[in-house]
PyMOL CGO cylinders between C-alpha atoms (Angstrom):
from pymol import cmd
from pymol.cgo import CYLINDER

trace = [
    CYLINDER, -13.15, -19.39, 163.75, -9.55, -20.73, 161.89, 0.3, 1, 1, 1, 1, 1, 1,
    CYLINDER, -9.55, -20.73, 161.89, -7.04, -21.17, 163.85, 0.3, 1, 1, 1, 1, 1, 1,
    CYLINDER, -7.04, -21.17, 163.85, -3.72, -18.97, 162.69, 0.3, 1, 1, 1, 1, 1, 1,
    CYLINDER, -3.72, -18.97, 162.69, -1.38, -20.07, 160.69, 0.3, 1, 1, 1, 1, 1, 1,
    CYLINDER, -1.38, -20.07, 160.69, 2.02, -19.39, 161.87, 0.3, 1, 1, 1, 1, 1, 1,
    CYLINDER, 2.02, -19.39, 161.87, 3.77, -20.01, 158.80, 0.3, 1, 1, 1, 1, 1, 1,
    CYLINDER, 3.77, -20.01, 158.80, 1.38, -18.36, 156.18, 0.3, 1, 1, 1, 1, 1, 1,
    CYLINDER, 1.38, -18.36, 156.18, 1.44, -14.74, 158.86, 0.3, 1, 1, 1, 1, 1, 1,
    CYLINDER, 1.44, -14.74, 158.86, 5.09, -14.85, 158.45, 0.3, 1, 1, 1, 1, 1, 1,
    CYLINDER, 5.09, -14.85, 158.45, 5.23, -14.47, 154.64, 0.3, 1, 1, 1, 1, 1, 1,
    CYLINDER, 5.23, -14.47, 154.64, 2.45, -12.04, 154.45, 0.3, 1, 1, 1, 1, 1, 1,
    CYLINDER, 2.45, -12.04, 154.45, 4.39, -10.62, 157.48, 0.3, 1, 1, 1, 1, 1, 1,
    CYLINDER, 4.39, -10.62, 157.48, 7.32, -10.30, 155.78, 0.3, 1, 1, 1, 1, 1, 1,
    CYLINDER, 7.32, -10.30, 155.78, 6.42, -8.74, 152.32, 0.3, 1, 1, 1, 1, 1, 1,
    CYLINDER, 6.42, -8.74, 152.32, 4.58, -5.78, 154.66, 0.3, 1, 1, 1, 1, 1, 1,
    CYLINDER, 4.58, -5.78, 154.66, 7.87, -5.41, 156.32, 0.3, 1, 1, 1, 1, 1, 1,
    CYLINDER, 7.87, -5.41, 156.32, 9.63, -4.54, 153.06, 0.3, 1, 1, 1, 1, 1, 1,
    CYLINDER, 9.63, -4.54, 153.06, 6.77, -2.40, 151.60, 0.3, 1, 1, 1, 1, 1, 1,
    CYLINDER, 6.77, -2.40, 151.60, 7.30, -0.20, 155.26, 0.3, 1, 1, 1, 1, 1, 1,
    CYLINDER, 7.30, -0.20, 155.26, 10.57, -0.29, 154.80, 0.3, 1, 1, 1, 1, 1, 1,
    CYLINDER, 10.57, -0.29, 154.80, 10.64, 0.96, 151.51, 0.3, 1, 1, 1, 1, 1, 1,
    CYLINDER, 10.64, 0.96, 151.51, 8.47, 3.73, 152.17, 0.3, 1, 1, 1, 1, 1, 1,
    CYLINDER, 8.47, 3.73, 152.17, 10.32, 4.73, 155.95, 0.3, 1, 1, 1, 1, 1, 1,
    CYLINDER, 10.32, 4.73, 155.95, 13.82, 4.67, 153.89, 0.3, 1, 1, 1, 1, 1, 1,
    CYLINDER, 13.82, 4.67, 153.89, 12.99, 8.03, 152.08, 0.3, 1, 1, 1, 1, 1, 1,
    CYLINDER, 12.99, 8.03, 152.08, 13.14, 9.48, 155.75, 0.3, 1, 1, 1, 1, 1, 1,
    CYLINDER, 13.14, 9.48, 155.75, 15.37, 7.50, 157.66, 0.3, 1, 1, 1, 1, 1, 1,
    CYLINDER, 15.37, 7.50, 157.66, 18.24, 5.12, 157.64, 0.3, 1, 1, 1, 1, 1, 1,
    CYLINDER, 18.24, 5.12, 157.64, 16.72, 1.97, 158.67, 0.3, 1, 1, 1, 1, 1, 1,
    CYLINDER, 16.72, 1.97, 158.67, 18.43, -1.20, 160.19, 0.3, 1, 1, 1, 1, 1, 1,
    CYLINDER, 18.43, -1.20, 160.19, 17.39, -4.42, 161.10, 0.3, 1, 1, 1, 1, 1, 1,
    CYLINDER, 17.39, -4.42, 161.10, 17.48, -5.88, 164.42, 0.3, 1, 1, 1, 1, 1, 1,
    CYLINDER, 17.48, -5.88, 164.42, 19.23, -9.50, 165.76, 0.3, 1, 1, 1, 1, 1, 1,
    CYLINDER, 19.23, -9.50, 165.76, 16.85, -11.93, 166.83, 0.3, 1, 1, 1, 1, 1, 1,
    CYLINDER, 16.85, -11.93, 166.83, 17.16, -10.92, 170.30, 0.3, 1, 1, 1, 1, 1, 1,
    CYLINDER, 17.16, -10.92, 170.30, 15.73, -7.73, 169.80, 0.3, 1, 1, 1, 1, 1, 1,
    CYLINDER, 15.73, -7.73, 169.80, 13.21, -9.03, 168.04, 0.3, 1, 1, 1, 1, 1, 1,
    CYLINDER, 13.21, -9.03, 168.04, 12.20, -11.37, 170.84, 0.3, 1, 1, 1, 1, 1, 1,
    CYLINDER, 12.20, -11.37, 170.84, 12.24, -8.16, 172.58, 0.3, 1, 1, 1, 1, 1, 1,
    CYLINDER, 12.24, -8.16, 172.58, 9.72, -6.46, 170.10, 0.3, 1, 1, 1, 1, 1, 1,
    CYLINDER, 9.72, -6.46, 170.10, 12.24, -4.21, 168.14, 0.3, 1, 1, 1, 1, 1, 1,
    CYLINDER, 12.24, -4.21, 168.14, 11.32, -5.12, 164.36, 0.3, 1, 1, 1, 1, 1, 1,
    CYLINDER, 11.32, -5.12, 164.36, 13.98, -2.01, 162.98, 0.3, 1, 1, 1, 1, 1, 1,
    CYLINDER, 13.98, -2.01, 162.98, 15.92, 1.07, 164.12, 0.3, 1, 1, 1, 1, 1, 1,
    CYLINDER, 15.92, 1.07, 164.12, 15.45, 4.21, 162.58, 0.3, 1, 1, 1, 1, 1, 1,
    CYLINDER, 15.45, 4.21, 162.58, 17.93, 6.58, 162.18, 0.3, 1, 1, 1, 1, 1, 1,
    CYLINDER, 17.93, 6.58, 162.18, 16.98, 10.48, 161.63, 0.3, 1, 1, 1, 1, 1, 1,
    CYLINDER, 16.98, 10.48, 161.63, 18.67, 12.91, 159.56, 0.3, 1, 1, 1, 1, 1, 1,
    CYLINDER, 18.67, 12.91, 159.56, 19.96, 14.40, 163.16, 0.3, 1, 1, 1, 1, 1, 1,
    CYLINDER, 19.96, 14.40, 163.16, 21.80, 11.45, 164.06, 0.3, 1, 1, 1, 1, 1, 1,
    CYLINDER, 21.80, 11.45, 164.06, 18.84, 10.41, 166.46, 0.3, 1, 1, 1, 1, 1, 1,
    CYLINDER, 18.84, 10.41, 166.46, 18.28, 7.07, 166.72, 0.3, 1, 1, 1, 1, 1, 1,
    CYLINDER, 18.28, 7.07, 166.72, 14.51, 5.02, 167.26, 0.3, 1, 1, 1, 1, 1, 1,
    CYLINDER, 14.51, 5.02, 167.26, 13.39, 1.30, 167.93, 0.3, 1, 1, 1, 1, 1, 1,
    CYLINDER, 13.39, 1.30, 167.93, 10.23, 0.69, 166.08, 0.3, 1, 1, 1, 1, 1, 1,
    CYLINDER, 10.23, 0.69, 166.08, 8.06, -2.34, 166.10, 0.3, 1, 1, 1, 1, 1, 1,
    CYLINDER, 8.06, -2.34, 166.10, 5.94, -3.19, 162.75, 0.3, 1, 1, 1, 1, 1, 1,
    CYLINDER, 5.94, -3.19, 162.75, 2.62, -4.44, 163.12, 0.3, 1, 1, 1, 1, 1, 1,
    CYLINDER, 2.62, -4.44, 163.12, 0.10, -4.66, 160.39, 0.3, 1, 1, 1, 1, 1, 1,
    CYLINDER, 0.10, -4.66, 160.39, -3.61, -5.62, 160.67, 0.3, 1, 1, 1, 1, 1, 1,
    CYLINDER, -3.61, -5.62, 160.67, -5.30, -6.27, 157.34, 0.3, 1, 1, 1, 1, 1, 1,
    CYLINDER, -5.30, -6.27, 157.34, -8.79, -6.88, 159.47, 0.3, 1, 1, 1, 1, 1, 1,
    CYLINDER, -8.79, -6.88, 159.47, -8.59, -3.18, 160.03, 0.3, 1, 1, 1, 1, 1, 1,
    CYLINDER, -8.59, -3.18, 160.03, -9.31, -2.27, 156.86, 0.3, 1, 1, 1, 1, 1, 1,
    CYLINDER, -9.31, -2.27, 156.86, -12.95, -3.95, 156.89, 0.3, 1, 1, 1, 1, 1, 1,
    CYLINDER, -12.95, -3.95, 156.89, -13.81, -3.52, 160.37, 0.3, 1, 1, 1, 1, 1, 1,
    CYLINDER, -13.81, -3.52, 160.37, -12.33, -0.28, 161.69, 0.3, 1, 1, 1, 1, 1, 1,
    CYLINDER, -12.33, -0.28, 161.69, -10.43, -1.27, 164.74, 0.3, 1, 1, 1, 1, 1, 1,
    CYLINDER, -10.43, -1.27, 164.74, -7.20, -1.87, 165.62, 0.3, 1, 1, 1, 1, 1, 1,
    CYLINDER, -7.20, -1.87, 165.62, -6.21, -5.12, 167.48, 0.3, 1, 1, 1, 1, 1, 1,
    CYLINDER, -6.21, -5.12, 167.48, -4.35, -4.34, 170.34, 0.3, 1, 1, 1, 1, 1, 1,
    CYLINDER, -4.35, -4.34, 170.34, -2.52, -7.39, 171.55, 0.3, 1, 1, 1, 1, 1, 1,
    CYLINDER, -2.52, -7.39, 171.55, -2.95, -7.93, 175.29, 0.3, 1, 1, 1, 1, 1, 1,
    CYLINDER, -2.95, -7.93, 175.29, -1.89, -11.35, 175.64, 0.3, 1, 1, 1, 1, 1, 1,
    CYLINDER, -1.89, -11.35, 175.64, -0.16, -13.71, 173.41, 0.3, 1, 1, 1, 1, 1, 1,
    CYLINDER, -0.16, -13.71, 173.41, -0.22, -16.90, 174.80, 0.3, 1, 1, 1, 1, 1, 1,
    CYLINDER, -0.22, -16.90, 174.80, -3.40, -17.02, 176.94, 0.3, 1, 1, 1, 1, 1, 1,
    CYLINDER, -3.40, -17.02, 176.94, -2.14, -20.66, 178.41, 0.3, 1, 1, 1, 1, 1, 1,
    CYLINDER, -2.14, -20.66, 178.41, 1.11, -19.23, 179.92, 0.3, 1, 1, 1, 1, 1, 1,
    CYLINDER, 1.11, -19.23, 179.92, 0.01, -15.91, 180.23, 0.3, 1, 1, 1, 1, 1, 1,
    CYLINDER, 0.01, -15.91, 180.23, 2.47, -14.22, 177.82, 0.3, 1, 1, 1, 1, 1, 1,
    CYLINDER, 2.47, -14.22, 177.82, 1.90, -10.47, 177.78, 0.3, 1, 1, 1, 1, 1, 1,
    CYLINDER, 1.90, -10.47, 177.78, 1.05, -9.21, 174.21, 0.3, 1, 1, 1, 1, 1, 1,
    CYLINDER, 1.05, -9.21, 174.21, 2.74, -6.70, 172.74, 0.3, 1, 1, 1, 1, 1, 1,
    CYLINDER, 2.74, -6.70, 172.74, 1.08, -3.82, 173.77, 0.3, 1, 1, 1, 1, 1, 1,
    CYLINDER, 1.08, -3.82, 173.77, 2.95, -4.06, 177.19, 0.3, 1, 1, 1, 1, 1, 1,
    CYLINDER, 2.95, -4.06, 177.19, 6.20, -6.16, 176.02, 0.3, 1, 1, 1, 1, 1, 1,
    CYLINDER, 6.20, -6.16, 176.02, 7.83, -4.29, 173.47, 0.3, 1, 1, 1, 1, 1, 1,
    CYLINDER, 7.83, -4.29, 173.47, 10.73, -2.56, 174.17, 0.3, 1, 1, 1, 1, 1, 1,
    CYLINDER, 10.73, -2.56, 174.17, 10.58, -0.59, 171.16, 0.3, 1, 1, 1, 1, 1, 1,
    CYLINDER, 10.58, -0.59, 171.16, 10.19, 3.28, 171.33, 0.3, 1, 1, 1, 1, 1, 1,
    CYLINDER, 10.19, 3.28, 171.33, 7.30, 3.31, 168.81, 0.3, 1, 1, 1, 1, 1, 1,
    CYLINDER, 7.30, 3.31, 168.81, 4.89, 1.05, 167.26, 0.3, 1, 1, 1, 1, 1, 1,
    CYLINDER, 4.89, 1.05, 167.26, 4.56, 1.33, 163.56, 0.3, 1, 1, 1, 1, 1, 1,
    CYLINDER, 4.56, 1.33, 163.56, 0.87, 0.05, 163.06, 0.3, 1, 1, 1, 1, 1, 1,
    CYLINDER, 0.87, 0.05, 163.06, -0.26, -0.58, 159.04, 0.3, 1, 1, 1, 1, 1, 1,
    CYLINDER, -0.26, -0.58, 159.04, -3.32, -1.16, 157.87, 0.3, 1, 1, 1, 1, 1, 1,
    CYLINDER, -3.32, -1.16, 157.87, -2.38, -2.60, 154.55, 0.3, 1, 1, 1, 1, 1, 1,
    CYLINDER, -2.38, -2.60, 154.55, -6.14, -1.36, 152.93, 0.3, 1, 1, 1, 1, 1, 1,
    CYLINDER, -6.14, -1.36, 152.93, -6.65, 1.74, 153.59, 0.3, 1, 1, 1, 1, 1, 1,
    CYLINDER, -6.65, 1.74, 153.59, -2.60, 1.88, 152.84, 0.3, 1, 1, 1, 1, 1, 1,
    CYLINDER, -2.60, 1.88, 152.84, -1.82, 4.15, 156.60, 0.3, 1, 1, 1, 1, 1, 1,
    CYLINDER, -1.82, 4.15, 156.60, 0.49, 3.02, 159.13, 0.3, 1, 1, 1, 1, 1, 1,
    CYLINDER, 0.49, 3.02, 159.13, 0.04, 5.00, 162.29, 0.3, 1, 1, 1, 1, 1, 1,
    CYLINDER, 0.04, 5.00, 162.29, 3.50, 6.14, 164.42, 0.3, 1, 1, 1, 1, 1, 1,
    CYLINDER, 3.50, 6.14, 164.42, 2.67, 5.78, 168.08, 0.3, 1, 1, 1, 1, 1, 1,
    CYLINDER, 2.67, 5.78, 168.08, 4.92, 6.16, 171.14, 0.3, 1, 1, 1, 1, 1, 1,
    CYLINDER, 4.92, 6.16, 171.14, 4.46, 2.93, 173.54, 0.3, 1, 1, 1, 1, 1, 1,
    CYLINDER, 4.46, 2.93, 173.54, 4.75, 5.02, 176.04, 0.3, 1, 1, 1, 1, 1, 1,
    CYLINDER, 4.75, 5.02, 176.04, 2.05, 7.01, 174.75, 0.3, 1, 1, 1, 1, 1, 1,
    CYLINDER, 2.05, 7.01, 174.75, -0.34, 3.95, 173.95, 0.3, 1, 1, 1, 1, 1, 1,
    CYLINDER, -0.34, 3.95, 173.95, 0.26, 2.68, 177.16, 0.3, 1, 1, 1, 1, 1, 1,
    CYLINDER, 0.26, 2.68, 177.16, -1.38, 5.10, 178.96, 0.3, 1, 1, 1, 1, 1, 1,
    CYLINDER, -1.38, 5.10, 178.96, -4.56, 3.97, 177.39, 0.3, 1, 1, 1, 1, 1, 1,
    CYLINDER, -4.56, 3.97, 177.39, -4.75, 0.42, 177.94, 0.3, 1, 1, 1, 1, 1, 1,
    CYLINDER, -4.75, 0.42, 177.94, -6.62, 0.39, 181.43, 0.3, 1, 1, 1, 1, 1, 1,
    CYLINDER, -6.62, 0.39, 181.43, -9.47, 2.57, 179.85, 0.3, 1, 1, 1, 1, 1, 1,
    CYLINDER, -9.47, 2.57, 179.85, -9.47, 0.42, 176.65, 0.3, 1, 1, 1, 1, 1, 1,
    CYLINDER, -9.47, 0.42, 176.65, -10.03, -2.51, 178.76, 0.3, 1, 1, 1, 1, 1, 1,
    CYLINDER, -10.03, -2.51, 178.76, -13.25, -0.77, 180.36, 0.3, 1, 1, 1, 1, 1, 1,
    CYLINDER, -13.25, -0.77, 180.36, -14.96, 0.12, 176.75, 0.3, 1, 1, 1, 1, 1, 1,
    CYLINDER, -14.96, 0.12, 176.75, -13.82, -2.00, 173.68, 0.3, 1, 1, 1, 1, 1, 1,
    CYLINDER, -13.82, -2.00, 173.68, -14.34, -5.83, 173.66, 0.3, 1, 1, 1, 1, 1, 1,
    CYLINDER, -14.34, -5.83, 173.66, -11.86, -7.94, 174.04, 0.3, 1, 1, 1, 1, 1, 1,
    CYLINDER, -11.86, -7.94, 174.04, -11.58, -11.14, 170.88, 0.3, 1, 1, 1, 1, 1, 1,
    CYLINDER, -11.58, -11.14, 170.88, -9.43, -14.02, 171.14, 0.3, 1, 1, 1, 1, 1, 1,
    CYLINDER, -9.43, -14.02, 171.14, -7.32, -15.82, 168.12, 0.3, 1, 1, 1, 1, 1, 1,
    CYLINDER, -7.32, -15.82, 168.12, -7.14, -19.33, 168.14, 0.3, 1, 1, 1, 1, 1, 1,
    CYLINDER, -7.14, -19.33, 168.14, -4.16, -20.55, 167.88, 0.3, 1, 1, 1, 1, 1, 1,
    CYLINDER, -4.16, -20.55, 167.88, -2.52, -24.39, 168.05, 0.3, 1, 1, 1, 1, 1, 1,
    CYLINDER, -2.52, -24.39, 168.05, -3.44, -25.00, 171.55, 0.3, 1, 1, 1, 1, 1, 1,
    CYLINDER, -3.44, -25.00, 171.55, -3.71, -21.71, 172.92, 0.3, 1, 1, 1, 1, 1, 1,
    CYLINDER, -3.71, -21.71, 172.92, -5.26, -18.03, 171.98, 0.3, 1, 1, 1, 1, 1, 1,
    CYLINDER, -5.26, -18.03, 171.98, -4.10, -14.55, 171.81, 0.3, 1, 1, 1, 1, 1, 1,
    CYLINDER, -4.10, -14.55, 171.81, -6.54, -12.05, 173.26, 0.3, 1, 1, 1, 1, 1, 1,
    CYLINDER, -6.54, -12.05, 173.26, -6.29, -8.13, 171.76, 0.3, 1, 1, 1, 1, 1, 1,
    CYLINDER, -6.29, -8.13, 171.76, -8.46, -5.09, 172.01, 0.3, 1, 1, 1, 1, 1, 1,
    CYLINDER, -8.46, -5.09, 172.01, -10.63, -3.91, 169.24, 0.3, 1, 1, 1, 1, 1, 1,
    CYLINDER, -10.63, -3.91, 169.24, -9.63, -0.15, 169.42, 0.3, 1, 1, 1, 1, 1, 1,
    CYLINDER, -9.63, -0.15, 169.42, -11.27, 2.10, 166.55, 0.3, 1, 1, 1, 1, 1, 1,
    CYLINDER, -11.27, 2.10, 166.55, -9.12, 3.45, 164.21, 0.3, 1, 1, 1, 1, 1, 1,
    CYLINDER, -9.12, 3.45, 164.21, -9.65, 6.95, 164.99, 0.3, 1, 1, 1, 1, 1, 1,
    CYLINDER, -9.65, 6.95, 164.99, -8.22, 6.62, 168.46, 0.3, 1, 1, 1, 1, 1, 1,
    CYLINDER, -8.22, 6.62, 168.46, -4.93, 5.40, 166.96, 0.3, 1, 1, 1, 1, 1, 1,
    CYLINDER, -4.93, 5.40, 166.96, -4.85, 9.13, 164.94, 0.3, 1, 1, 1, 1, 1, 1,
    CYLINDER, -4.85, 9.13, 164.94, -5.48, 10.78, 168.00, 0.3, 1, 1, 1, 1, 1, 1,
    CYLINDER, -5.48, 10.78, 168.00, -2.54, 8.99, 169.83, 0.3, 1, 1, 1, 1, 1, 1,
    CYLINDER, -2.54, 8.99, 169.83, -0.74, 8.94, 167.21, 0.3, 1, 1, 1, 1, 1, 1,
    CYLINDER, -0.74, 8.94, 167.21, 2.18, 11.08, 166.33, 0.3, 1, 1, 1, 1, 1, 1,
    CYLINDER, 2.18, 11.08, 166.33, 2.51, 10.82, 162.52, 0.3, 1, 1, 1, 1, 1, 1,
    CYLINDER, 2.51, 10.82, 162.52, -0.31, 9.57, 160.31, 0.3, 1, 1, 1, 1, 1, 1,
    CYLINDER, -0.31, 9.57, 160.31, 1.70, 8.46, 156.81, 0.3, 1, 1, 1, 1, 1, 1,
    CYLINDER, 1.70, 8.46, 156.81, -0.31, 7.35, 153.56, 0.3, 1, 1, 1, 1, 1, 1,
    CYLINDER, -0.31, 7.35, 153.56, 1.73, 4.55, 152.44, 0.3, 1, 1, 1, 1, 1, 1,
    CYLINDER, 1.73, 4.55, 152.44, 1.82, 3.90, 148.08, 0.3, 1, 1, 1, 1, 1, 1,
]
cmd.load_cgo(trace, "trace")
């Protein structure tokens, strides 16, 4: 398996951050976040038309597209064990793309948190090599993100 490459994520990383939020912008005021937020797992804040306000973090999954599951970052670091994301965001909701099938999925963390322990008992668990270390995820099927999900949006 290839190990990731750090520097080639971030650019593909990036341009899926500005095709969210171009799409997001037609319904909210977005803002981007300092670096410690970020570190903290808050990619943008959303504002509503009511004023409201809403930490989101972006993830997006190309893999998805082919297989039909969603990787659920458990760990990140497997040497240091470094929580993944699933359980160290601090963002409100988690913005997950799947760049193919163009969808993003809006899910409270809250919400997706109270199905990690019985994700762990039925989907397997893969691990990404990284540069002396691996991040470990869930492969969650698709359909369980639209049932958790609170908005389903067809990104074009």
């Amino acid at each position: 398996m290839p190990t990731y490459d750090f520097e080639q994520q971030f650019e593909i990383g990036t341009h899926h951050e500005q095709t969210l939020d171009e799409y997001f912008q037609q319904y909210f005021w977005i803002e981007s976040t300092s670096r410690q937020e970020q570190r903290q797992g808050i990619d943008r804040w959303f504002q509503a038309p009511d004023g409201s306000w809403m930490s989101v973090e972006y993830k997006a999954d190309k893999t998805a597209g082919r297989t039909g599951n969603a990787f659920i970052e458990t760990i990140s670091v497997d040497v240091r064990a470094v929580q993944g994301w699933a359980y160290s965001s601090e963002a409100d909701v988690l913005a997950y793309y799947v760049p193919p099938r163009h969808t993003v999925w809006l899910i409270c963390f809250v919400e997706l948190r109270q199905y990690l322990a019985e994700w762990h008992q039925r989907y397997p668990i893969r691990q990404i090599p990284n540069h002396g270390y691996c991040t470990e995820g869930l492969l969650v099927p698709l359909v369980l993100l639209s049932n958790i999900a609170f908005e389903v949006c067809h990104v074009t």
